[in-house]
C-alpha positions in Angstrom: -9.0 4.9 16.3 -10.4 8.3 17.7 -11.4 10.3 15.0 -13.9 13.3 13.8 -15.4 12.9 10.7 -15.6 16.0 8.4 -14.8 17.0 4.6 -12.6 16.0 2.2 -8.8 16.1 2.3 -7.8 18.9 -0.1 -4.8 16.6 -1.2 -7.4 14.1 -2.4 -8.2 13.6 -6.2 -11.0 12.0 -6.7 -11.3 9.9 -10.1 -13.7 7.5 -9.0 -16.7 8.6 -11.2 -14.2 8.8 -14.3 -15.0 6.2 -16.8 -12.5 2.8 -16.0 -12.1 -0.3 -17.5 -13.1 -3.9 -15.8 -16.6 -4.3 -14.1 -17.2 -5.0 -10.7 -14.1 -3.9 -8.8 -12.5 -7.1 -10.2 -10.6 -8.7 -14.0 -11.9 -11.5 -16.3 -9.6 -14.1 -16.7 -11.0 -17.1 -18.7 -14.5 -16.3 -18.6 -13.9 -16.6 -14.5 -14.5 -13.4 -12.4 -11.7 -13.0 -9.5 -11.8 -10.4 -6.9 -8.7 -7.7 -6.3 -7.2 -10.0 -3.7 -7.1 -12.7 -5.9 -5.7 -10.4 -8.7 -2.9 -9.2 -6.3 -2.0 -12.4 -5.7 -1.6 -13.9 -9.3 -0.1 -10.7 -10.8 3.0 -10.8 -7.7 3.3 -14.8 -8.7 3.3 -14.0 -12.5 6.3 -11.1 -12.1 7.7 -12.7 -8.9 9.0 -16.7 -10.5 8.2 -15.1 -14.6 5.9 -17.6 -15.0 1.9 -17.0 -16.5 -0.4 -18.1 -13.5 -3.4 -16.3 -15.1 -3.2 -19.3 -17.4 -4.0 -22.0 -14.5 -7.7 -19.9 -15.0 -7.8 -20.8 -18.4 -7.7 -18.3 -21.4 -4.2 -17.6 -20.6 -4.3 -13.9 -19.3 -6.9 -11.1 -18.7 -9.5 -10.9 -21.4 -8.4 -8.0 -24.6 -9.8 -4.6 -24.9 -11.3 -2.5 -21.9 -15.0 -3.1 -20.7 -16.6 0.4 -20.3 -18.4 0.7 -16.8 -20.6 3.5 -15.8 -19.8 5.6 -12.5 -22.1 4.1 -9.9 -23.3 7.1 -7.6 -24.5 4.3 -5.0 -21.3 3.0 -4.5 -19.9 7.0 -4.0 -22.5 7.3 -1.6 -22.1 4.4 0.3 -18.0 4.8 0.6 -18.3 8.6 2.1 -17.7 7.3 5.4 -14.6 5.3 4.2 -12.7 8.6 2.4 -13.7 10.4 5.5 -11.9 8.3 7.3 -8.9 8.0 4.8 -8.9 12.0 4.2 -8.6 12.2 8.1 -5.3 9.9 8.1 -4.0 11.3 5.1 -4.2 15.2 6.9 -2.8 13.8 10.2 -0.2 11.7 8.5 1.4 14.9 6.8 0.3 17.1 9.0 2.6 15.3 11.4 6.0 14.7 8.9 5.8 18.5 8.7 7.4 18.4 12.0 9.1 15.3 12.1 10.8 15.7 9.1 12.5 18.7 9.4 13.2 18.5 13.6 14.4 14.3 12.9 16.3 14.6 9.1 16.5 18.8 8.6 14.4 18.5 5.0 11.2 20.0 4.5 7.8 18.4 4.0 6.2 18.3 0.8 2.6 17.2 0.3 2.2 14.1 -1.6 -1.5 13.9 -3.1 -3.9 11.0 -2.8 -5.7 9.5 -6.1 -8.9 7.5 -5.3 -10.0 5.7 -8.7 -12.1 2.5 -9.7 -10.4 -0.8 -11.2 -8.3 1.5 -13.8 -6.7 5.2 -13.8 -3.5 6.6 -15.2 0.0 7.5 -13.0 2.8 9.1 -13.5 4.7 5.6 -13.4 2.0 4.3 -16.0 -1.1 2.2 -15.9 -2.8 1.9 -12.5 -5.6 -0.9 -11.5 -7.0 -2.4 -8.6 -4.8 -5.6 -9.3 -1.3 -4.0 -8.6 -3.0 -2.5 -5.1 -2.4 0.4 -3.2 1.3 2.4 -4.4 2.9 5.6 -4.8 4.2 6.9 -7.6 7.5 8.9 -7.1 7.6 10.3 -10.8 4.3 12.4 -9.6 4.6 12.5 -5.8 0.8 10.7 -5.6 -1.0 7.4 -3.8 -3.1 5.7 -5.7 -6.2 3.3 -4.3 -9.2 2.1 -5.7 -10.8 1.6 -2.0 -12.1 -1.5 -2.8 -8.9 -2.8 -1.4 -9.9 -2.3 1.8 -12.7 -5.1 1.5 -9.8 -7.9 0.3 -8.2 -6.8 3.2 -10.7 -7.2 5.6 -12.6 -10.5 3.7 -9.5 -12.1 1.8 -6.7 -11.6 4.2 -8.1 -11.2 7.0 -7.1 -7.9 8.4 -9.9 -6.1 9.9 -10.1 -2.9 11.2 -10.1 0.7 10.8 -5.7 1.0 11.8 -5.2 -1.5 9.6 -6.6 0.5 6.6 -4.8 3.6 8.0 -1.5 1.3 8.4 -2.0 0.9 4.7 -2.2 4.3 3.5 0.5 5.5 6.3 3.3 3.0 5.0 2.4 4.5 1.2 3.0 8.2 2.5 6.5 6.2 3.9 7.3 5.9 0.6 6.5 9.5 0.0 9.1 10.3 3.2 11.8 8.0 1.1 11.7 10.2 -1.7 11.5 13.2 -0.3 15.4 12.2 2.0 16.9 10.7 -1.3 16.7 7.1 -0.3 14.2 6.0 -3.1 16.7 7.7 -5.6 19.7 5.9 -4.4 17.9 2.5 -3.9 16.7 2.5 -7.7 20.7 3.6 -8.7 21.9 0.9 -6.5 19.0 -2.2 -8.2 20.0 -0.8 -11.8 24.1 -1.0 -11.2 23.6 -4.7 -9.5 20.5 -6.1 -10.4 21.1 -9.3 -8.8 20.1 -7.1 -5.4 16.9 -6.1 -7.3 14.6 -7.9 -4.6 16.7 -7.5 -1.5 16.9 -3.3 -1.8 13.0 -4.2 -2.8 12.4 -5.4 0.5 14.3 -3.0 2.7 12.7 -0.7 0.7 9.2 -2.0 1.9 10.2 -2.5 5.7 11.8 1.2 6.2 7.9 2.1 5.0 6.7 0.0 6.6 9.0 1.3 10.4 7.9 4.9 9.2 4.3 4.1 9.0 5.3 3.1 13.0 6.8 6.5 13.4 3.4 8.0 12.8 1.1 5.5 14.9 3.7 6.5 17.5 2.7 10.0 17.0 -1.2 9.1 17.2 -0.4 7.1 20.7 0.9 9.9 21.9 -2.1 12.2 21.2 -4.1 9.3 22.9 -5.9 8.6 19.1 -5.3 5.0 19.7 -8.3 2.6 21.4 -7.9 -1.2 22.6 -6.7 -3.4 19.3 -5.8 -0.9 17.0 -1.8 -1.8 17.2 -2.9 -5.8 16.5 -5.1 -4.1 13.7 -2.2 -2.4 12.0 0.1 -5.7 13.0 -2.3 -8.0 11.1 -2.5 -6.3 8.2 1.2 -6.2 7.7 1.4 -9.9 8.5 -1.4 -10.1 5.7 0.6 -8.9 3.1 4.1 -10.6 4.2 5.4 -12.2 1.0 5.4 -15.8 3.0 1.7 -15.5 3.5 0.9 -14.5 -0.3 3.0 -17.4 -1.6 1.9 -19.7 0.7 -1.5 -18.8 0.4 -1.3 -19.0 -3.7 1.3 -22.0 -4.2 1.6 -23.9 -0.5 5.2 -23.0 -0.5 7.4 -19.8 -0.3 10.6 -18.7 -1.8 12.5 -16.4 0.6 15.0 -15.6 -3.1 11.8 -14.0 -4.4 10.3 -12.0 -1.6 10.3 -8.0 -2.8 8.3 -6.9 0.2 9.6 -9.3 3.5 8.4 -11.7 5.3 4.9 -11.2 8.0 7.7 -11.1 10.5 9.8 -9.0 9.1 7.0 -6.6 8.4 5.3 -6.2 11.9 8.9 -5.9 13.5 9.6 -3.0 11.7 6.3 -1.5 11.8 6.4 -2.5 15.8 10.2 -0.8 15.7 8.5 2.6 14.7 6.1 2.5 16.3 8.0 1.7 19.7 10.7 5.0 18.5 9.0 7.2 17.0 12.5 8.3 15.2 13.3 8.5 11.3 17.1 7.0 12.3 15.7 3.4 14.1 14.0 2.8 10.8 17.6 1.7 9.1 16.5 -1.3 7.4 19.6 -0.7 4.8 22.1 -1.7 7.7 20.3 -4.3 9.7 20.3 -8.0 9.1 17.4 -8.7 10.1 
């Protein structure tokens, strides 16, 4: 992706040198050390089939009581490169809804701000760690990280690239976009009055971020910001975290019943859907049966 390094977003807030619980950008389970990935994995299993798979480690769950860590200025130093890169998506990202969203859905843009942290921080919708992954938060309008995530994706799940961490970051802002048009507000009304339909809305949820992610690569290939491989880039790393892949890659099997985000498939084709529009109205993942 073409880009021009510089400063720091000013919707960035940096808690990364704030004291955190866990050690090493990972959790203790059973006197074994895991990394995020891993975490990711076992915590989505654990809530997904409401079974304890932090037990199959022995020790049952994560170790009691938070280990203190020191900020390590190294690891500041060495990930400047990497929050320039995310502070340049983030500014283009909203830079561009500011016109999309009122020309496409006649609602103003509002900025949503970008918390980088280490293994533990606090949101608005509660505790934050590495383990849960990249979210937003709609009860604060903020995206949290701990950029370590970027590493799982690129050694764990094997989704390389710089648009693949920016596909990341872009389907979180999505998110952002749903709650700004009312659809996050309805979608929670709708799980609570049928919960039944609790992971379904879940995962048309996550596609429609996932399609308005596409909307803004579509902006970026337009401005010619896109080189050779960056749409596979993106397209792997939504296949990498397609509920089929997580299962299978935990259990050997899947369970289509349980998925909350969709399937690899599903994923890309919405992102690819976007991406291919560049429109608010082809990402309608409420009335498509696929």
């Amino acid at each position: 992706m073409k880009w021009t390094p510089g400063g720091e977003s000013q919707d960035i807030e940096d808690r990364r040198d704030e004291d955190s619980s866990g050690g090493g950008g990972g959790f203790q389970f059973g006197g074994m050390h895991i990394g995020i990935g891993g975490a990711v994995v076992l915590l989505v299993l654990s809530l997904v089939f409401k079974q304890n798979f932090f037990a199959l480690l022995g020790g049952g769950g994560p170790t009691s009581g938070p280990v203190a860590t020191r900020p390590d200025p190294s690891r500041t130093t060495a990930e400047k490169p990497l929050v320039q890169f995310v502070s340049f998506v983030l500014d283009d990202t909203q830079k561009n809804w500011e016109q999309i969203l009122p020309d496409q859905a006649d609602k103003q843009y509002r900025h949503a701000k970008l918390v980088l942290f280490r293994n533990y921080t606090r949101s608005g919708c509660g505790t934050a760690e590495s383990a849960t992954g990249p979210f937003y938060c709609p009860e604060d309008e903020k995206v949290y990280i701990d950029l370590g995530f970027y590493d799982e994706l690129r050694q764990r799940f094997g989704a390389p690239g710089q648009f693949a961490q920016a596909y990341v970051l872009a389907h979180e802002v999505g998110h952002h976009i749903q709650k700004l048009l009312g659809i996050e507000a309805k979608v929670r009304r709708l799980q609570e009055q049928n919960p039944r339909q609790q992971n379904p809305l879940s995962v048309r949820m996550e596609l429609q971020a996932d399609c308005l992610a596409g909307v803004w690569a579509h902006s970026t290939q337009q401005r010619g910001l896109l080189e050779s491989g960056d749409v596979e880039s993106a397209l792997g790393a939504a296949a990498a975290v397609g509920d089929d892949r997580l299962q299978k890659m935990a259990t050997g099997h899947m369970s289509p019943e349980s998925f909350t985000h969709g399937s690899s498939q599903q994923r890309m084709g919405w992102f690819r859907r976007g991406l291919d529009s560049g429109t608010i109205a082809a990402c309608n993942t409420f009335e498509s049966n696929e």
